[in-house]
MARDRENSE-982586 format. One record per residue (C-alpha): residue in one letter; x, y, z. Coordinates in steps of 0.001 Angstrom, whole numbers, padded with zeros to 6 digits, always signed. Each point is the difference from the previous one (the first is absolute). Layout:
BEGIN
aXYZ/...
END
This chain:
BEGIN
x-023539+015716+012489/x+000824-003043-002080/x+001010-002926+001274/x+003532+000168-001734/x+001187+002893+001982/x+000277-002136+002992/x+001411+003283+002207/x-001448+001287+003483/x+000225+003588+001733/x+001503+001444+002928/x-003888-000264+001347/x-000650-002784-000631/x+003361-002281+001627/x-001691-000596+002872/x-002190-002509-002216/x+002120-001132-002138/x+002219-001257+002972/x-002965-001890+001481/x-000708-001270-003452/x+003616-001609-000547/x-000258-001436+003953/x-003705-001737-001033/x+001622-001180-003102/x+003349-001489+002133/x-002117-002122+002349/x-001622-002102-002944/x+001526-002677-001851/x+002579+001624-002281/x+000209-003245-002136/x-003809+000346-000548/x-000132+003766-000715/x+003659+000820-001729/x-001631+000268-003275/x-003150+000924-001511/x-001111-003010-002610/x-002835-000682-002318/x-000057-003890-002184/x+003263+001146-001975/x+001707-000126+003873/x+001559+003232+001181/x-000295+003132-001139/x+001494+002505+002423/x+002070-000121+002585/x-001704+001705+003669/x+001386+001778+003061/x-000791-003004+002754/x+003925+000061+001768/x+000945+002331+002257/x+002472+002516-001061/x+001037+000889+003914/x+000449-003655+000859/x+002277-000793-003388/x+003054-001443+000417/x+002923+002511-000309/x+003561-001474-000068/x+003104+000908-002155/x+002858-002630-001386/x+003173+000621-001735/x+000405-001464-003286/x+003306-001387-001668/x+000485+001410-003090/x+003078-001687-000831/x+001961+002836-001367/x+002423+001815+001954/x-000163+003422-001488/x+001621+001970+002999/x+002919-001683-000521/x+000233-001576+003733/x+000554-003180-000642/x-003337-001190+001562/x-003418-000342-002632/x-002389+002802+000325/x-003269-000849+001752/x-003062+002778-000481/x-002718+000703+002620/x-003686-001249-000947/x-002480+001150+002145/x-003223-001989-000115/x-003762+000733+000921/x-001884-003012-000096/x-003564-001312+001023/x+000234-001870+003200/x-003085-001868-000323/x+001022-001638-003280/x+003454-001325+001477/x-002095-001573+003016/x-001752-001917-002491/x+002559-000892-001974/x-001186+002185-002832/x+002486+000544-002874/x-000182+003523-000906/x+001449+002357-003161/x+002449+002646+000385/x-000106+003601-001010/x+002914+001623-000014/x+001846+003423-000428/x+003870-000073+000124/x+000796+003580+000473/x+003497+002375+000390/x-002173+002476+002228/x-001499-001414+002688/x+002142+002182+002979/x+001961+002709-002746/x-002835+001596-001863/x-003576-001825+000496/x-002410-001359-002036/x-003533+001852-001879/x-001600+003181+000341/x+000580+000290+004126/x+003949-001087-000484/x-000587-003060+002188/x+002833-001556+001932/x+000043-003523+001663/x-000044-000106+003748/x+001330-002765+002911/x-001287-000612+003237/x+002922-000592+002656/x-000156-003955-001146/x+001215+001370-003425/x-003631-001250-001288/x-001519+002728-003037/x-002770+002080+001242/x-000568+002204-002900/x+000151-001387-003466/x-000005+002685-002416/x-002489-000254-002028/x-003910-001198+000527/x+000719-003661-001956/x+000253-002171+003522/x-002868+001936+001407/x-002408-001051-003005/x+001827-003371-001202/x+000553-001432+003628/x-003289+000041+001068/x-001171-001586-003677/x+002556-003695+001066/x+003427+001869-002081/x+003411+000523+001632/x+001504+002985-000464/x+003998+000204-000046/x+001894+003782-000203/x+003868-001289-001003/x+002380+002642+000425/x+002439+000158-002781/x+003567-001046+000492/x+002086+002803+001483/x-003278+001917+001622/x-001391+000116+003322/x+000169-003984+001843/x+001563-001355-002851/x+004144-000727-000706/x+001824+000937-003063/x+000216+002519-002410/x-002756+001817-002211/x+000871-000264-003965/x-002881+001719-001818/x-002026-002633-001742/x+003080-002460-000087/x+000561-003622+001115/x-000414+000640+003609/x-002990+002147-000332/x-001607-002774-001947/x+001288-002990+002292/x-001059+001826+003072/x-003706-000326-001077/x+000863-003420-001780/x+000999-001570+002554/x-003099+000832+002323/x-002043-001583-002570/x+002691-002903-000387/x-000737-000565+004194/x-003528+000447+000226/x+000081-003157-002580/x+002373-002160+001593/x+003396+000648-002027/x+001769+002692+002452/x+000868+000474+003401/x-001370+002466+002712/x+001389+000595+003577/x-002340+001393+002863/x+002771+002660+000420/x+002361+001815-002113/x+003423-001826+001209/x-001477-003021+001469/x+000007-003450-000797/x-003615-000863+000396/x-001915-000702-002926/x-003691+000635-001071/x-001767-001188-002192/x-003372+000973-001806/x-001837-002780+000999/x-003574+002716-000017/x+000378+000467-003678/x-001016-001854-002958/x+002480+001732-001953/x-001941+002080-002186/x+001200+003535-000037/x-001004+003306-002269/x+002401+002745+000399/x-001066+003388+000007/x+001474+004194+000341/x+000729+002981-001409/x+003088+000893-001746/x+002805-000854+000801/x-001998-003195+002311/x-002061-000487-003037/x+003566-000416-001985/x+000670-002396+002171/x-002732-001893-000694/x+000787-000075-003741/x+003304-000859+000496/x-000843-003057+002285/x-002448-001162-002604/x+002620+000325-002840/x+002114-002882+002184/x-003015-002613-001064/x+000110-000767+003657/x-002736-002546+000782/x-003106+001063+002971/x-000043+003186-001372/x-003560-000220-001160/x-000209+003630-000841/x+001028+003773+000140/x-001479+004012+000174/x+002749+001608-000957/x-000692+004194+000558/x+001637+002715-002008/x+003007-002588-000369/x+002756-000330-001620/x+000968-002978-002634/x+003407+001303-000955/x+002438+002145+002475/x+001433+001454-003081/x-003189+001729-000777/x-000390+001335+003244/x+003538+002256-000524/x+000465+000417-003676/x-002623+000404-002879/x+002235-001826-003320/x+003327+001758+001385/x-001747+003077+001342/x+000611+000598+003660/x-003243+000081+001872/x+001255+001204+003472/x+003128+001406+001264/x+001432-002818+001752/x-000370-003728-000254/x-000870-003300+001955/x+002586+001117+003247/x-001807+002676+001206/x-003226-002491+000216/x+001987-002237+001683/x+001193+002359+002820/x-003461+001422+000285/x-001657-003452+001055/x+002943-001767+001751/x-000014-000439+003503/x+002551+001469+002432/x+001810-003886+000443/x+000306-000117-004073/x+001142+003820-000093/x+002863-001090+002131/x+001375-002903-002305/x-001826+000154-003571/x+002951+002596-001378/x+001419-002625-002608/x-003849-000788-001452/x-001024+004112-000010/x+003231-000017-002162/x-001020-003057-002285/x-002851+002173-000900/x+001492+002886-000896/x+002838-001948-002127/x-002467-002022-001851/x-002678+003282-000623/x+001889+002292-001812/x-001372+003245-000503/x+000567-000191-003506/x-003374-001976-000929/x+001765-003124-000905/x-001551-003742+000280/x+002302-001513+002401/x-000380-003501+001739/x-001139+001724+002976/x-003373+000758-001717/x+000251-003797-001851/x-001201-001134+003700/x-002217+003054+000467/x-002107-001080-002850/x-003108-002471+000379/x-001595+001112-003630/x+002262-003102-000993/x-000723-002474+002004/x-003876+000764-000362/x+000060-003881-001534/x+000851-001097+003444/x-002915+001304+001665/x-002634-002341+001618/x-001813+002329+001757/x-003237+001809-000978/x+000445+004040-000183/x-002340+002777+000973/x+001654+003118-001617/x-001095+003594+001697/x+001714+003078-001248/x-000922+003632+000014/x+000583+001215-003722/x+001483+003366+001711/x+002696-001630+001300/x+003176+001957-000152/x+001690-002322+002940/x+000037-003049-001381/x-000962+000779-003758/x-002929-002033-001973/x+003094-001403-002000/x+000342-002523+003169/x-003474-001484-000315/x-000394+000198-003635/x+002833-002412-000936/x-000353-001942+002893/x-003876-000693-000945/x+000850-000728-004315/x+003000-002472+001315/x-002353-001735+002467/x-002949-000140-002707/x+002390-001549-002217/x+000625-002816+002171/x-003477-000648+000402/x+000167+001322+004022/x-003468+000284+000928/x-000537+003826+000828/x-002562+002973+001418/x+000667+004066-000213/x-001072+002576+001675/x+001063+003796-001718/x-000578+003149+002026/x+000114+003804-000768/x+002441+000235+002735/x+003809+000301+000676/x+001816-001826+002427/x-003205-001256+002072/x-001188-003279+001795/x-003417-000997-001302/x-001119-000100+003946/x+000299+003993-000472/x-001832+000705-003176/x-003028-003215-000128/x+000188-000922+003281/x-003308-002252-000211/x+000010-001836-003117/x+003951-000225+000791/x-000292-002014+003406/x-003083-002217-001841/x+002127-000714-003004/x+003188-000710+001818/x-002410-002536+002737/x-001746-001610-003635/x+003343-000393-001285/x+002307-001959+002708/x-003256-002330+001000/x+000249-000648-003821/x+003419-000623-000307/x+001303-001527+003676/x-003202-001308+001123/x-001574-001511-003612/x-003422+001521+000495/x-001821+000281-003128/x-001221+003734+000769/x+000083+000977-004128/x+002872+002629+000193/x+001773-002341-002303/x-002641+000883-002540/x-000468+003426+000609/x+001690+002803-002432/x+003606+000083+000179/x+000408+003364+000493/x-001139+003035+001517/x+000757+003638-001164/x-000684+003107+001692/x-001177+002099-003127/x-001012+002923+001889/x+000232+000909+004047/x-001828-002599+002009/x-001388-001376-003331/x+001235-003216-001264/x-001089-002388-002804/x+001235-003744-000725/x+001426-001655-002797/x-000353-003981-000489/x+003275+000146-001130/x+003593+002391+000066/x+000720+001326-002100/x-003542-000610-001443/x-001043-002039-002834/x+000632+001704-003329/x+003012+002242+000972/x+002780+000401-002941/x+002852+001523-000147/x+000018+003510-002010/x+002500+001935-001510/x-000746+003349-000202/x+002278+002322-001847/x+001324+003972+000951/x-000323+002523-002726/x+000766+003817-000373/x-002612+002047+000465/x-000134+003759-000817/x+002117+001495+002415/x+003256-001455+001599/x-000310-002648+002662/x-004204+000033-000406/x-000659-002890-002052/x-002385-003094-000695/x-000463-003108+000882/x-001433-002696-002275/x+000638-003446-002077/x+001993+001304-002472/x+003362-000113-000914/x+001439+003725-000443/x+003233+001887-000400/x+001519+002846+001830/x+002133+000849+003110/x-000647+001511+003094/x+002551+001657+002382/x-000028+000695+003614/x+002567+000680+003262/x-000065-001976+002854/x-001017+002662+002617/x+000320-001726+003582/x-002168+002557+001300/x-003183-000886-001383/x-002007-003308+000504/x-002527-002073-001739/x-003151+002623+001246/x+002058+002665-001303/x+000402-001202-003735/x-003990-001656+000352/x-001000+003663+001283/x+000995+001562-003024/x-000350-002722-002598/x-001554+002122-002061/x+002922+002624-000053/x+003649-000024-001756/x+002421-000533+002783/x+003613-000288-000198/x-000039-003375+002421/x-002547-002119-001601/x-001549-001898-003327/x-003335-000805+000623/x-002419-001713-002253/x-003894+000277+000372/x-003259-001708-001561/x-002821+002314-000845/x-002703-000294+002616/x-001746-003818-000005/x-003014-000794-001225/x-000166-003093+002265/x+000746-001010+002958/x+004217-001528-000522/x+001514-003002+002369/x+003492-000615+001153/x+000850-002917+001562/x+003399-001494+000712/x+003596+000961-000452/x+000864+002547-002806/x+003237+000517-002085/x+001498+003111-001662/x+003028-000234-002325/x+001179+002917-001011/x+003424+000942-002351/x+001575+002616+001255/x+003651+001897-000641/x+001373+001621+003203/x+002774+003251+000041/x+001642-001640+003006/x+001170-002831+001066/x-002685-001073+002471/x-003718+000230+000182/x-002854-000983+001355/x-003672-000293-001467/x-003604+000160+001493/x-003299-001508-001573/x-003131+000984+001015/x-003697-000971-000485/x-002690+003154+000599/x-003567-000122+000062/x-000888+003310-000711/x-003527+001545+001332/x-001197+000741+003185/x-000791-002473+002565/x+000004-000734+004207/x+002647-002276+000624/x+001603-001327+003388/x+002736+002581+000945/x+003062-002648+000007/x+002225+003135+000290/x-001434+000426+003326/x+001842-000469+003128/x-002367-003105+000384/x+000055-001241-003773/x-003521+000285-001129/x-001412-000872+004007/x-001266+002347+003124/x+000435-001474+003868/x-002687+001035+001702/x-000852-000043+003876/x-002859-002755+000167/x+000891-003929+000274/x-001709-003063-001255/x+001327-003013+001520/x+001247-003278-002004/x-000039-002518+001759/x+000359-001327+003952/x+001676+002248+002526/x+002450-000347+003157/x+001193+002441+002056/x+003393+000422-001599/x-001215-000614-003211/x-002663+001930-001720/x-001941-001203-002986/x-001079+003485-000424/x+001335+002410-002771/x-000321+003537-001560/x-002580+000384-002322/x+001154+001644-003235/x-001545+001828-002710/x+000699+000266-003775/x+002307+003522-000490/x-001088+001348-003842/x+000858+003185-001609/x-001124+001161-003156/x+002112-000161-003212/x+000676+000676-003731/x+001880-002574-000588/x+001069-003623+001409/x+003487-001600-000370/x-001143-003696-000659/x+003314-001746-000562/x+003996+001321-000046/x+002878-002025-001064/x+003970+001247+000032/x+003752-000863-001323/x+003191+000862+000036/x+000498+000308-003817/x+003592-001433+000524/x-001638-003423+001246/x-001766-001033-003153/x+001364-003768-000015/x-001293-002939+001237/x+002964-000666+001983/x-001213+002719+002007/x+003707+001587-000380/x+000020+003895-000723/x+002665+001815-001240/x+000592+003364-001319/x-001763+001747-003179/x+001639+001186-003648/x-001538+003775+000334/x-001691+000305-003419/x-000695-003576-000266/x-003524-001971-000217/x-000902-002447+002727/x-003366-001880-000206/x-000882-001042+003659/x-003910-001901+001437/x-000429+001820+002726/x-002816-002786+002156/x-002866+002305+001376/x-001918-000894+003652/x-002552-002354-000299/x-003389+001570+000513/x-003757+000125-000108/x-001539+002906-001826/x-002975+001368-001785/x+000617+002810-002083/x-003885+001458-000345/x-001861+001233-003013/x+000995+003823-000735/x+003326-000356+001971/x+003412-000531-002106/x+002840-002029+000256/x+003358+001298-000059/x+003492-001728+000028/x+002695+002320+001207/x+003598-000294-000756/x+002593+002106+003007/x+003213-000425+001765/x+000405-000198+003408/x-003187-000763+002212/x+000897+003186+002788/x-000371-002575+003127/x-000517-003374-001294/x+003345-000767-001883/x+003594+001838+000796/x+001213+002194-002778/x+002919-001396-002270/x+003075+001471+000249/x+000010+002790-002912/x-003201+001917-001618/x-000859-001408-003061/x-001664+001309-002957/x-001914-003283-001920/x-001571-000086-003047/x-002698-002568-000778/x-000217-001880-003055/x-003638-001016-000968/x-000025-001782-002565/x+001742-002091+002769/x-002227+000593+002953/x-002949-001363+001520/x-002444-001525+002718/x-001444-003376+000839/x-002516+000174+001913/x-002484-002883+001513/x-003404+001265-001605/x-003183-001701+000934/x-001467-000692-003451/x+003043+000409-001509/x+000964+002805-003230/x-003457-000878-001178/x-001188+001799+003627/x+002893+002721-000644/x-001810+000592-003299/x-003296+000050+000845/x+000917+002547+003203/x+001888+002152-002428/x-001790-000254-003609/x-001800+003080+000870/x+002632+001664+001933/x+002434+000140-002905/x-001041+003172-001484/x+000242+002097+003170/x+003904-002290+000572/x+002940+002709+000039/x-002548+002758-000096/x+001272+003179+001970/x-001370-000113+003627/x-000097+002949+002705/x+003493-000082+001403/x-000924+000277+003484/x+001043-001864+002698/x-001612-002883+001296/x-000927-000702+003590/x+001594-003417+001825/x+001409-001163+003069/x+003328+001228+001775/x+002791-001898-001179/x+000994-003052+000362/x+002762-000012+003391/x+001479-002768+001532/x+002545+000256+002364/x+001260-003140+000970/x-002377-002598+000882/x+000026-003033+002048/x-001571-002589-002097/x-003126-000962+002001/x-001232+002732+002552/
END
């Protein structure tokens, strides 16, 4: 077993623990950190993880969101090497700043923190203190405003989400104040800490992280956002299209504690005022929105995102990553097969090495090289991934490809050339994107789709895609689905799974050092596949009625045309040689949009309609992929229904479990 997976067994603990107790009795100052003549290189388990230092302060946020007339102060509980702060050793931070620390849990195993009867944390979700303590990092789990220790009221990704995390990392660098209890008037200060702190989570802690960055604040050296989100607005609506029946109040009651449930009426209603159901950009989602203060970030940013994410949608990471690029943010990426899925639970090994490489790079300033490894890693097939120096790689161009009629209705072709025509369809809110990609190949009354003849090479996608279509509506409201389909038959991770492309199985691997109340011991997991005829690579929707930039909708002129860019999910695809291509054009998405109001019939123009994608190579790859393939394009194919996966469901998700 490599090096890199750095995990022991059940068997063999017994070792392990004499191991870390061999390694605590030497010098920690001479052993900390393997080092060759360019000085360290990795941080090493020498403290002990059941001596560490656990304590919890309070910190002042400032901000009196409960309305009580006293500021807010959040709980920050702390795991810290004890051996360092005995020799006056300055250590970083890590940090997660989390709504679900007693409501819901954290990972795989739905983790909750734990007190002893001093009110000290015993179990911090999660295996980063095991691993990070032992290796001379603090660890600090902040719970948000409004949740479990903490005062105030939770607002969804708002100021007081933000500040709550902001003003840990304001503390831990001098510039707040901390109390040793929640209404006392002792204060604490971080004297253990050199201030250097790299926020980390999934979802909705991950969006924290984000939005904490966005601020510019200073000591934030760094953050791992997971399956986050960079704009609240594109966690509920899709350009005016609702993406879940409710909005940012019934978050807010899910996570709050039973203190904020009892006084946080007036801010549950200040979400539902400022969220209208409508779609509308309101100021509410002005504050929810980091994409625009991406110029304000300091912070390096390791991006991880499952590409099957129908939680918080590839939308989220794909603008965040082009705003951040275009301020010069220095930036990795990791791109799974996978849904809604921590990378602990689907590369467990080169996860935990990567994540150790990369916060001894950034918070301790060893020169280890992952600065000048690829940028990015893509999982192109199951448990198979490849790198790319840079992402989107070198050489990718914007294509438009254009929709044509082929010989029957709503089975046409898909090429660089302008053409004329119309195609009509009904929105049908039964049926859903493996529905109309099942029967591509068949008229259907709910659908246009658009196909390439089979490939004669191997075809890339590789960023964010836009459709624009033209389209004339009999009713005064509609919405529209776009959808990118590799056609042919492949294993892919089953992200329609209960598990979203993962397996828990029954063995565990441990990840770090262990206590009795806290385990560093998890589930393995296993890849879940399924066979398929076809893969949804990338979806995109709108309300055709919010086709401004003001992001204002407003009813449709039946019989009018509307020309509306409908922005696709930012993916990672290869289309292979002898599969096709197909761009489908639908109403409602049954499951991941609400229906409009009324059942329109809409009519495509064209002449007026196309598809820019992010092609590796460019249309001189689209050519050469397709040169051959043009005389078998719009040539009748067996109608019969292709195999996928179930579709798409979500119910109601909280954004990070």
């Amino acid at each position: 077993m490599p090096n890199s997976m750095r995990m022991t067994t059940w068997r063999t603990l017994a070792v392990a623990a004499v191991a870390v107790l061999a390694a605590v009795l030497l010098s920690p100052a001479a052993h900390a950190a393997h080092q060759d003549a360019r000085g360290p290189r990795e941080s090493r388990p020498v403290y002990s993880y059941a001596d560490a230092v656990r304590e919890s302060v309070w910190v002042d946020t400032g901000l009196d969101g409960d309305g009580d007339g006293k500021s807010d102060r959040v709980a920050a509980d702390i795991v810290r090497p004890r051996e360092a702060a005995q020799q006056g050793r300055k250590v970083p931070v890590i940090m997660d700043a989390s709504p679900y620390y007693s409501c819901c849990g954290r990972g795989n195993e739905s983790q909750l923190k734990t007190y002893d009867a001093d009110g000290r944390v015993v179990q911090m979700p999660l295996n980063y203190d095991n691993y990070f303590v032992p290796r001379g990092y603090a660890f600090v789990g902040v719970d948000l405003t409004g949740t479990n220790r903490s005062d105030g009221c939770v607002d969804v990704g708002g100021r007081s989400d933000i500040q709550s995390a902001k003003a840990v990392v304001d503390w831990l660098n001098g510039r707040a104040r901390a109390y040793s209890t929640r209404t006392g008037t002792t204060p604490v200060k971080a004297t253990w800490t050199d201030g250097k702190t790299g926020m980390i989570g999934k979802s909705w802690d991950g969006t924290i992280a984000n939005g904490v960055a966005a601020t510019g604040v200073k000591g934030l050296k760094t953050i791992v956002p997971i399956s986050a989100i960079s704009s609240w607005y594109d966690y509920y609506f899709s350009q005016g299209a609702p993406l879940y029946g409710s909005g940012p109040e019934w978050l807010s009651d899910a996570v709050e504690s039973d203190a904020a449930h009892a006084h946080c009426a007036a801010v549950q209603q200040k979400l539902v005022d400022g969220a209208p159901r409508n779609g509308d950009w309101t100021s509410l989602w002005s504050e929810r929105d980091y994409v625009k203060d991406a110029g304000k970030v300091r912070a390096s940013v390791f991006v991880v995102h499952g590409m099957q994410d129908l939680n918080v949608r590839t939308k989220n990471f794909g603008q965040w990553w082009d705003a951040l690029a275009a301020h010069g943010v220095e930036r990795k990426i990791w791109l799974s097969q996978t849904g809604h899925v921590d990378p602990f639970d689907y590369r467990r090994g080169a996860w935990v090495d990567t994540l150790h490489r990369w916060f001894d790079h950034e918070l301790l300033g060893y020169d280890n090289g992952i600065d000048r490894e690829p940028m990015a890693d893509v999982e192109r097939h199951p448990d198979q991934w490849e790198t790319s120096p840079l992402w989107p790689p070198r050489g990718t161009a914007t294509t438009t490809l254009r929709p044509a009629p082929g010989t029957r209705a709503g089975v046409g072709t898909l090429g660089l050339r302008p053409a004329r025509g119309t195609e009509t369809f009904t929105d049908d809110p039964k049926r859903s994107e493996t529905d109309w990609a099942a029967q591509i190949d068949s008229p259907t009354p709910d659908k246009a789709g658009f196909v390439t003849g089979p490939l004669t090479r191997d075809l890339r996608l590789s960023g964010s895609s836009q459709v624009t279509v033209t389209a004339t509506s009999t009713t005064a409201s509609a919405h529209l689905s776009a959808v990118l389909v590799d056609i042919g038959p492949d294993t892919i991770r089953d992200y329609t799974d209960g598990g979203e492309g993962i397996t828990t199985l029954t063995d565990r691997t441990c990840w770090g050092a262990s206590t009795a109340g806290d385990s560093a011991c998890y589930l393995e997991t296993a890849a879940k596949t399924t066979a398929v005829g076809f893969t949804v690579v990338s979806r995109g929707w709108a309300d055709l009625g919010h086709r401004t930039p003001q992001g204002k909708g407003g009813p449709l002129v039946p019989g009018t045309a509307y020309t509306l860019t409908l922005d696709l999910a930012a993916t990672d695809h290869v289309v292979p040689r002898g599969h096709r291509l197909a761009l489908i054009v639908a109403g409602t998405d049954k499951d991941l949009i609400d229906p409009p109001s009324t059942t329109p019939t809409l009519t495509l123009d064209l002449s007026r309609t196309s598809a820019a994608l992010p092609l590796v190579g460019g249309a001189p790859a689209f050519t050469r992929a397709t040169v051959a393939a043009s005389a078998t394009t719009g040539r009748t194919v067996s109608p019969h229904a292709l195999t996928g996966l179930r579709a798409p469901h979500t119910t109601h998700p909280l954004p990070g479990r």
